[in-house]
GUGU-594645 format. One line per 10 residues: number of its first residue (from 1); their letters; for each residue x negated, y, z negated of N, C-alpha, C. Coordinates in Angstrom, 1 decimal. Example, Ala and Ser with C-alpha at 12.3 -4.5 7.8 and 13.67 -1.06 7.14 Angstrom:
2
1 = as = -13.2 -5.7 -7.8 -12.3 -4.5 -7.8 -13.2 -3.3 -7.8  -12.8 -2.2 -7.1 -13.7 -1.1 -7.1 -12.9 0.0 -7.9
END
This chain:
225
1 = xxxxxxxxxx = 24.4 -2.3 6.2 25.1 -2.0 7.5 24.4 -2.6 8.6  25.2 -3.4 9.6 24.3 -4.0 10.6 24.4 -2.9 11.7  22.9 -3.4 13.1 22.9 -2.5 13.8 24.2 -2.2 14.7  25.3 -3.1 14.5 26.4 -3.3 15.4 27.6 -2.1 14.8  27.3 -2.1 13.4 28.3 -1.4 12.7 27.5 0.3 12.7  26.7 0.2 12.9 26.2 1.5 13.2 26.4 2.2 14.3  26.6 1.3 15.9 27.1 1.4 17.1 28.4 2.1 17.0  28.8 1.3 16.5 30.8 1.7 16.4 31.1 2.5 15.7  30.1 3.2 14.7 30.8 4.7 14.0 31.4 5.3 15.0  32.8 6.1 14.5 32.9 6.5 15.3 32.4 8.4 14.6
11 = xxxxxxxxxx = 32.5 9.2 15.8 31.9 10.1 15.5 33.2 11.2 15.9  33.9 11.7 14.6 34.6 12.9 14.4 34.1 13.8 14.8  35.2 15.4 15.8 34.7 16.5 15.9 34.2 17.1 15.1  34.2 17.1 14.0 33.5 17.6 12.5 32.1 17.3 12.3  32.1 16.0 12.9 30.6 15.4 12.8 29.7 16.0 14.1  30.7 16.4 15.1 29.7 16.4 16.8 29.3 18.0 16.6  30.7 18.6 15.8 29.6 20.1 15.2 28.5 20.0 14.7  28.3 19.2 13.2 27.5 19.4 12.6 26.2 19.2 13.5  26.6 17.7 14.4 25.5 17.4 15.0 24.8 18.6 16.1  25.9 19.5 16.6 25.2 20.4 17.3 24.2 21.0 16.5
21 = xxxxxxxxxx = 24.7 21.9 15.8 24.4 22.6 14.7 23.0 22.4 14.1  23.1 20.9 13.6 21.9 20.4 13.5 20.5 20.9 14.3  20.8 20.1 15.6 19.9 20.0 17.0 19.7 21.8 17.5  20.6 22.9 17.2 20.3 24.2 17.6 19.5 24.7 16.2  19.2 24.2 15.0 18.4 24.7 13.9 17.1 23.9 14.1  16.9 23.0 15.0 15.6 21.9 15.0 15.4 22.4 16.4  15.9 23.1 17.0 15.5 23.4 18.5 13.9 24.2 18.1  14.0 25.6 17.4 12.5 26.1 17.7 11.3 25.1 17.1  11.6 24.1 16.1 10.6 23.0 15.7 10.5 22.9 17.0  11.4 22.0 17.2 11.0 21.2 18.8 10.3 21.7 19.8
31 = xxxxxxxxxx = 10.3 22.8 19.8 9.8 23.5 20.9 8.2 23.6 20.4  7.9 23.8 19.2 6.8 23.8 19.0 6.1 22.5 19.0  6.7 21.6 18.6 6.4 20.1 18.5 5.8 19.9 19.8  6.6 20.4 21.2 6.2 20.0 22.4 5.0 20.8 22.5  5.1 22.1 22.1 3.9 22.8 23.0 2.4 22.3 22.3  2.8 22.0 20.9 1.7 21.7 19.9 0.4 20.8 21.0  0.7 19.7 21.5 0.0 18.9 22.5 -0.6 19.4 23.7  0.1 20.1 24.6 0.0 21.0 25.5 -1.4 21.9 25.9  -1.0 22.8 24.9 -2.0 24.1 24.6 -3.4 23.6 25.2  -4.0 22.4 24.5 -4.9 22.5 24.3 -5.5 21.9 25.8
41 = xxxxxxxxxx = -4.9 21.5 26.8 -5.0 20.9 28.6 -5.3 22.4 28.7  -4.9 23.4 28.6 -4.9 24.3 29.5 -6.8 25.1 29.2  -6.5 25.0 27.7 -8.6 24.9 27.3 -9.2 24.3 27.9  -9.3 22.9 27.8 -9.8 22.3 28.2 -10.0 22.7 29.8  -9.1 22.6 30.2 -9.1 22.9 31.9 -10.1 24.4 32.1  -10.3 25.0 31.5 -10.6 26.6 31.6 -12.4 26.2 31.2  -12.6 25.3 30.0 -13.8 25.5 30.3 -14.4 24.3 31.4  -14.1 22.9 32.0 -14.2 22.4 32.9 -14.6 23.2 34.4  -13.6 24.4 34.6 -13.9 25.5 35.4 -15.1 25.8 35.2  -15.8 26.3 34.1 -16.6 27.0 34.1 -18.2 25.9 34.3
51 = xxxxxxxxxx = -17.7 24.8 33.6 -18.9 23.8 33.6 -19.1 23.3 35.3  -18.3 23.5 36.1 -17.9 22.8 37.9 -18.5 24.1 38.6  -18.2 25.4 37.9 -19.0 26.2 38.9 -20.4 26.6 38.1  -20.9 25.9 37.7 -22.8 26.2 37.5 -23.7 25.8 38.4  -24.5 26.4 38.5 -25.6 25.6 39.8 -25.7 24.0 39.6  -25.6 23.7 38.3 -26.1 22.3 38.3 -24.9 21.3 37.5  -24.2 21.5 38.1 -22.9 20.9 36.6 -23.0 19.6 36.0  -23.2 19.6 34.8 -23.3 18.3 33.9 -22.3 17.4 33.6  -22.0 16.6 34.7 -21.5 15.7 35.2 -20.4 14.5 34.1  -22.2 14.3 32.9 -21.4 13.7 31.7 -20.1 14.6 30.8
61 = xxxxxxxxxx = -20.3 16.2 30.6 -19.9 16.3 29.9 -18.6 16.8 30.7  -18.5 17.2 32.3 -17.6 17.1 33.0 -16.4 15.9 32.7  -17.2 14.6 32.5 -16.5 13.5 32.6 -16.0 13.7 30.9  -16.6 14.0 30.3 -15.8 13.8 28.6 -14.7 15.2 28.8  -15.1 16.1 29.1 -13.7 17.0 29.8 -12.4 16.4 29.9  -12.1 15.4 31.0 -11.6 14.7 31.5 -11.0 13.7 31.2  -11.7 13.0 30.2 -11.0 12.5 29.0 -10.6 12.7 27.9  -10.9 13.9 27.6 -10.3 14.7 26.6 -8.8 15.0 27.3  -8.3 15.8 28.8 -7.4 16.3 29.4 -6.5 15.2 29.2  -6.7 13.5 29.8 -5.9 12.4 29.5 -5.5 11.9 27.8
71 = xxxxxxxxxx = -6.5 12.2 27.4 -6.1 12.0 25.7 -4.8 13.2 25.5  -4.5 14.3 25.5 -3.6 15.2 25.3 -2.8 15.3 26.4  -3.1 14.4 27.4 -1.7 14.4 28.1 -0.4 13.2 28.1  -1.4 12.3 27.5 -0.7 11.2 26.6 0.1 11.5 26.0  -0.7 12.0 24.5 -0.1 12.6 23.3 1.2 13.6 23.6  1.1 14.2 24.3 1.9 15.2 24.8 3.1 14.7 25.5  2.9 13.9 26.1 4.2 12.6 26.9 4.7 11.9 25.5  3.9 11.1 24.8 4.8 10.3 23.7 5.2 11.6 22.9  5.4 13.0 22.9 6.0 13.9 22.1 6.8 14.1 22.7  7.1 14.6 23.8 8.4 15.0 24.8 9.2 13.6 24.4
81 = xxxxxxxxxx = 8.9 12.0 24.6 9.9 11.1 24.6 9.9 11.0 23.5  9.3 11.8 22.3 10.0 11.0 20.6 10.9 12.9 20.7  11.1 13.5 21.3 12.0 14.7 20.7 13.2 14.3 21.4  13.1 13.4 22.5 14.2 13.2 23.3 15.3 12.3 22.6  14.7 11.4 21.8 15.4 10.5 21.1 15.9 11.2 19.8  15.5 12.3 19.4 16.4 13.5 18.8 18.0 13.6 19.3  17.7 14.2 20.5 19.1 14.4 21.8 19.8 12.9 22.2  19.4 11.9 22.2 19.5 10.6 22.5 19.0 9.7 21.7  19.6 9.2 20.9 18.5 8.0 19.6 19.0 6.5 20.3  17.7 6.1 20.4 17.4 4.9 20.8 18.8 3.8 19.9
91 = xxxxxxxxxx = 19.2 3.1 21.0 20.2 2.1 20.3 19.8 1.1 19.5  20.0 0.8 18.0 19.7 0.1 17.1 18.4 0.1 16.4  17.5 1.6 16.6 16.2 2.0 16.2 16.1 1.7 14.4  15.1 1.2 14.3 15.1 1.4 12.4 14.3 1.9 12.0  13.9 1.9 10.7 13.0 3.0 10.2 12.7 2.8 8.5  11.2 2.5 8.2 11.2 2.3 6.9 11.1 4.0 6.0  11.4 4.3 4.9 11.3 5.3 3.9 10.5 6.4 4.3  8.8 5.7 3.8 8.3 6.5 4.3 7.5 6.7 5.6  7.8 6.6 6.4 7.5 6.9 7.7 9.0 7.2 8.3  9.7 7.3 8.0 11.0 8.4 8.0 11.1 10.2 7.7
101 = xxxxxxxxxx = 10.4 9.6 6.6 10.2 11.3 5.7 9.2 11.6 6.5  8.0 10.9 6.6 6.9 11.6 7.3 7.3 12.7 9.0  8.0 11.5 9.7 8.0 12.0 11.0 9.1 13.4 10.6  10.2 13.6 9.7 11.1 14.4 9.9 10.7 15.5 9.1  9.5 15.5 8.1 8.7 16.8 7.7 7.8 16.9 9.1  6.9 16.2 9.7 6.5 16.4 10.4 7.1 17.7 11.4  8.0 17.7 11.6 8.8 18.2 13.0 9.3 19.8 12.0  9.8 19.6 10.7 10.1 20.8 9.8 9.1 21.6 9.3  8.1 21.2 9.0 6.9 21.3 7.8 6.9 23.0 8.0  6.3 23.3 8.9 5.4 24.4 9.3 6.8 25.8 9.0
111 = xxxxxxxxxx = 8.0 26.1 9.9 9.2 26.7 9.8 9.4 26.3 8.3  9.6 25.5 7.2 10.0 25.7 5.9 8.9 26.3 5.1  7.7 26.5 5.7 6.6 27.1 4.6 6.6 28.6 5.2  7.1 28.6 6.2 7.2 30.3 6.9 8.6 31.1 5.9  9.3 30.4 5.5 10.4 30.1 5.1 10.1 30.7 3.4  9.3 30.2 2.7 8.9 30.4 1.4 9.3 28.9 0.7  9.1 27.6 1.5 9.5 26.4 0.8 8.5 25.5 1.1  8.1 25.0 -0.1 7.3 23.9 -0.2 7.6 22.6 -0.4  7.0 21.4 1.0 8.2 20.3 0.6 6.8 19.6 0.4  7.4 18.9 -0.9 6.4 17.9 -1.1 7.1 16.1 -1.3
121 = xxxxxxxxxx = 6.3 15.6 -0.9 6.4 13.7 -0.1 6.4 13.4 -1.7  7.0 12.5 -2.2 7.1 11.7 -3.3 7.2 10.2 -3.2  7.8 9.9 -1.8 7.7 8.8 -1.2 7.1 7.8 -1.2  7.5 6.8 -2.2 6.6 5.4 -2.2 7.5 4.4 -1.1  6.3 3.6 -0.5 6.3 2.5 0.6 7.4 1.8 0.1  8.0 1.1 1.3 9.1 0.6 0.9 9.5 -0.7 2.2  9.7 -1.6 1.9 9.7 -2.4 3.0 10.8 -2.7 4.2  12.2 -2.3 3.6 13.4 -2.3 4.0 12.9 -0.9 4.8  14.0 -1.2 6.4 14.4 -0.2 6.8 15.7 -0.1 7.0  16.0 1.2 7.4 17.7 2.0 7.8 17.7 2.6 9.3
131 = xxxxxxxxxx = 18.9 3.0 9.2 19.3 3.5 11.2 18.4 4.1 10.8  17.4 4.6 12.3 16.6 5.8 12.3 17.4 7.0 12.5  18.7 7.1 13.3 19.9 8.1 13.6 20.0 8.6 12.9  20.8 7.6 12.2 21.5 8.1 10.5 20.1 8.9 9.7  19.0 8.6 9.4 18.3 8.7 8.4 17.8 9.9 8.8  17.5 10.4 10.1 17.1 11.5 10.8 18.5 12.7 10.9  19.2 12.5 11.0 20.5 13.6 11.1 21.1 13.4 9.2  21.1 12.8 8.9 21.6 13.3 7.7 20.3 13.7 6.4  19.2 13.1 6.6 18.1 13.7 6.0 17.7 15.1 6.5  17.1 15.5 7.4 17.3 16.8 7.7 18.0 18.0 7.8
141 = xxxxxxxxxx = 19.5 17.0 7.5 20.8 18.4 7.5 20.5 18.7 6.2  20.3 17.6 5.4 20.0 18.1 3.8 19.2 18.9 3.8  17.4 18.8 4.0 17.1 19.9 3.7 17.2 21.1 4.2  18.1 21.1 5.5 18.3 22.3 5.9 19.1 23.2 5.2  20.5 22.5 4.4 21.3 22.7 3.5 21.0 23.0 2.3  19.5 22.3 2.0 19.0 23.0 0.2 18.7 24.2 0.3  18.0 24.6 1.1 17.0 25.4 2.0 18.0 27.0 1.8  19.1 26.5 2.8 20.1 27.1 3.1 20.9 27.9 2.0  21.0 27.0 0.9 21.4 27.6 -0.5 20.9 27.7 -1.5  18.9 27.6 -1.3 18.6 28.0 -2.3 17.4 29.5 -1.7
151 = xxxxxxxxxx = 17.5 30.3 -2.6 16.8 30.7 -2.5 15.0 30.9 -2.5  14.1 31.1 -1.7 12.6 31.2 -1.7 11.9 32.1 -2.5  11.3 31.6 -3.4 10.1 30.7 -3.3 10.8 29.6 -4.1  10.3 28.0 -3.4 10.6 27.0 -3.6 10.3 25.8 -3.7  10.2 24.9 -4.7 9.5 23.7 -4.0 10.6 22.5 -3.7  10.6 21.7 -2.4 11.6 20.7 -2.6 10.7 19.6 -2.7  11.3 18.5 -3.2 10.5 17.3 -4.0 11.5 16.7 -3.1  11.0 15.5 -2.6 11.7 14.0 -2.0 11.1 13.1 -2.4  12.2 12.3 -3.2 11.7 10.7 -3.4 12.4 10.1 -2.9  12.5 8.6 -2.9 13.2 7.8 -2.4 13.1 6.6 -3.6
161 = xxxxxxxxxx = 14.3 5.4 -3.9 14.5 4.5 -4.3 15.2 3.3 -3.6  14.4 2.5 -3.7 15.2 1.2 -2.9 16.0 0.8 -3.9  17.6 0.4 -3.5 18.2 -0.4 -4.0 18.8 -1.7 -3.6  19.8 -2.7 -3.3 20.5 -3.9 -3.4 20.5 -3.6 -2.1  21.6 -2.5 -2.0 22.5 -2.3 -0.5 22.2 -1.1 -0.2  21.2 -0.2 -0.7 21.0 1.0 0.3 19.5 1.5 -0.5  19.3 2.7 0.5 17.8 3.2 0.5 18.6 4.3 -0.2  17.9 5.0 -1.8 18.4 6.4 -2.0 17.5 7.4 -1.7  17.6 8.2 -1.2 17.1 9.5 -0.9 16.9 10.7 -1.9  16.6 11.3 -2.6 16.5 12.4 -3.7 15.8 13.5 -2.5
171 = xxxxxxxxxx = 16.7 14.6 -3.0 15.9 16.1 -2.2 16.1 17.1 -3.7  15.2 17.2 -4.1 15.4 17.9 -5.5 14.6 19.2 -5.3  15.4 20.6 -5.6 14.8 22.0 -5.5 14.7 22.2 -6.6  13.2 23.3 -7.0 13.1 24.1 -7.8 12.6 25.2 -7.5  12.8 25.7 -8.5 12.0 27.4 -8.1 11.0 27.5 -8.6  10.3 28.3 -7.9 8.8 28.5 -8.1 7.9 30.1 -8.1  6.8 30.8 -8.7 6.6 31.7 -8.3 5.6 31.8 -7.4  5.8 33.2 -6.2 5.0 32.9 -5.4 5.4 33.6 -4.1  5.1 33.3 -2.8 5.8 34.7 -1.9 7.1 33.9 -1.3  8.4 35.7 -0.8 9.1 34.8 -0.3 9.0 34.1 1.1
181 = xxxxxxxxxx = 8.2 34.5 1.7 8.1 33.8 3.0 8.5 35.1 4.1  7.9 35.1 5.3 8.5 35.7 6.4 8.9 35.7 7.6  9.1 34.6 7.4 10.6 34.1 8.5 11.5 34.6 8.7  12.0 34.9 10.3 13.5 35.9 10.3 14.3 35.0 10.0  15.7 35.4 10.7 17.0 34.4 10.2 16.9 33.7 11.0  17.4 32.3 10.4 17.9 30.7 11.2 18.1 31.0 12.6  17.8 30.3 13.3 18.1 30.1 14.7 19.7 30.2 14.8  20.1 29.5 14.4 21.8 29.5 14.5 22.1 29.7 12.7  23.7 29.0 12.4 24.2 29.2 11.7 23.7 28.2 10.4  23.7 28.3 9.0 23.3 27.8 8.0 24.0 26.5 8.4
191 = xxxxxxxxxx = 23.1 25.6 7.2 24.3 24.0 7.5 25.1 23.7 6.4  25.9 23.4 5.9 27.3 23.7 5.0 27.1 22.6 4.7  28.1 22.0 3.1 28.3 20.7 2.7 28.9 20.1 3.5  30.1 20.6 4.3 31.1 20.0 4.6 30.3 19.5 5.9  29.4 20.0 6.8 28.2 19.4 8.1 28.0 18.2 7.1  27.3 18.3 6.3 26.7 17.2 5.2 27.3 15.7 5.5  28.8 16.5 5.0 29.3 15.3 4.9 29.8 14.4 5.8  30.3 15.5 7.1 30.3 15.4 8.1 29.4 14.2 8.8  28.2 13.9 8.9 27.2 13.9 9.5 27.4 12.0 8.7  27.4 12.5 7.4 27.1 11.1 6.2 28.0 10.2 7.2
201 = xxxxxxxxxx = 29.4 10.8 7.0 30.4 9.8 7.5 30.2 9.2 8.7  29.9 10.0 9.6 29.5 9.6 10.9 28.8 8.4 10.8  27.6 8.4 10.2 26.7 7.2 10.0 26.8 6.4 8.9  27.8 6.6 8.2 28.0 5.3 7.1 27.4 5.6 6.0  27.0 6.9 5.8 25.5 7.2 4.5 26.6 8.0 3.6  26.6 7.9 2.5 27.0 8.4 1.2 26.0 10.0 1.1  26.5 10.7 0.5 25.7 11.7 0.2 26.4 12.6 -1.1  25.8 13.2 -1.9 26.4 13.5 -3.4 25.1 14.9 -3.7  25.7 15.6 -4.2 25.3 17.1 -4.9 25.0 16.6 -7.0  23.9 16.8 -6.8 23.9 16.4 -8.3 23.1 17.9 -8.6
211 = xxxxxxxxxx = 24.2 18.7 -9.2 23.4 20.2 -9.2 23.0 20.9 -8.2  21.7 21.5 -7.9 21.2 22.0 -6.6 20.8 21.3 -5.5  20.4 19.5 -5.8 19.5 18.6 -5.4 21.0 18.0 -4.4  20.4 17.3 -3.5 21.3 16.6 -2.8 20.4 14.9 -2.7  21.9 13.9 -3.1 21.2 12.6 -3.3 21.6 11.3 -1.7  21.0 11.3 -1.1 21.9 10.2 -0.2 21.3 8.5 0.0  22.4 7.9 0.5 22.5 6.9 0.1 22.3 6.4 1.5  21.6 5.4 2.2 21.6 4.9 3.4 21.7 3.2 4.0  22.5 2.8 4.0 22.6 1.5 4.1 21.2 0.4 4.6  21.3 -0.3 4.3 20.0 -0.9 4.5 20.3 -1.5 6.4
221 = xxxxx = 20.0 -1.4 7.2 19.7 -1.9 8.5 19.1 -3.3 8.5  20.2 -4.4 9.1 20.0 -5.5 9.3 19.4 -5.7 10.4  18.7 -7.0 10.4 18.5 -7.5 12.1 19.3 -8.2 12.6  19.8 -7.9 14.0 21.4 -8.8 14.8 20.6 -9.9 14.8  21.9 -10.8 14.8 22.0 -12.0 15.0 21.4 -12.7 16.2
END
């Protein structure tokens, strides 16, 4: 699929639910994602106080203070603008395999193990990339969807396979023994096959139920002409 034909999906009411849906089940990630960076300015700042009011203040370590505050206020800025492109995805963005999976457990990880689910990366390097949109909304509805209908304790496995004309995806659950987790309920409402599919179509991506496991297909992302 070229970046052009990814432009012009058009996006069904069916799809702009699921997409809500989506974005209100990834909202308390996000919120942690942002504060994750944050936190640590306001330490920082607390003991700088304390080193500025001593009789003699140590100037050097005042100054590494200070660069520590700019190091996490950076970080903290490029987090706010990579969640925003969540809400808004960059026009014609790509994205290889694994550094796909990576950033989208990244933002999940922590809420699925509260959860009683263990996701583990199976992900080999891959040189082709796909829409980052598509690969980010329909990969995450999945596992919100295995998640969703399977029961905890769990492990979900993701691999990936390159093929001709698309990138395959594998989200394969099992059960496992172990605790179930203590996480209250979902922020909002579970995400359904029919979100799934919802979402797939929107973006051109195939997606298929093989037993518990959900398999999807992602077109490979051309470079325009």
């Amino acid at each position: 699929m070229t970046d052009g034909a990814a432009r012009n999906a058009v996006a069904t009411p069916a799809a702009e639910a699921a997409r809500y849906a989506l974005l209100r089940r990834l909202a308390p990630s996000m919120r942690h994602h942002l504060v994750v960076n944050l936190q640590p300015i306001g330490m920082v700042h607390e003991v700088l106080q304390r080193r500025l009011n001593a009789p003699q203040p140590n100037l050097g370590e005042v100054h590494d203070g200070v660069h520590k505050i700019n190091g996490y206020a950076r970080a903290a800025l490029a987090s706010c603008l990579d969640v925003v492109t969540w809400l808004a995805p960059e026009d014609g963005a790509r994205i290889n395999a694994e550094r796909g999976v990576r950033e989208c457990l990244s933002l999940v990880q922590t809420s699925f193990t509260f959860r009683g689910f263990i996701l583990r990366d199976d992900v080999e390097p891959s040189a082709g990339e796909v829409s980052r949109q598509a690969f980010r909304n329909v990969f995450t509805a999945a596992l919100l969807y295995v998640t969703d209908t399977n029961a905890p304790p769990a492990e979900i496995a993701i691999s990936t396979q390159p093929g001709n004309d698309a990138l395959a995806v594998t989200i394969a659950v099992k059960p496992t023994a172990g605790e179930q987790g203590f996480a209250t309920a979902p922020s909002y409402r579970p995400i359904t096959w029919d979100d799934l599919q919802a979402l797939g179509a929107a973006d051109s991506v195939q997606v298929e139920r093989q037993g518990d496991d959900v398999r999807i297909s992602l077109p490979w992302a051309l470079a325009s002409a």
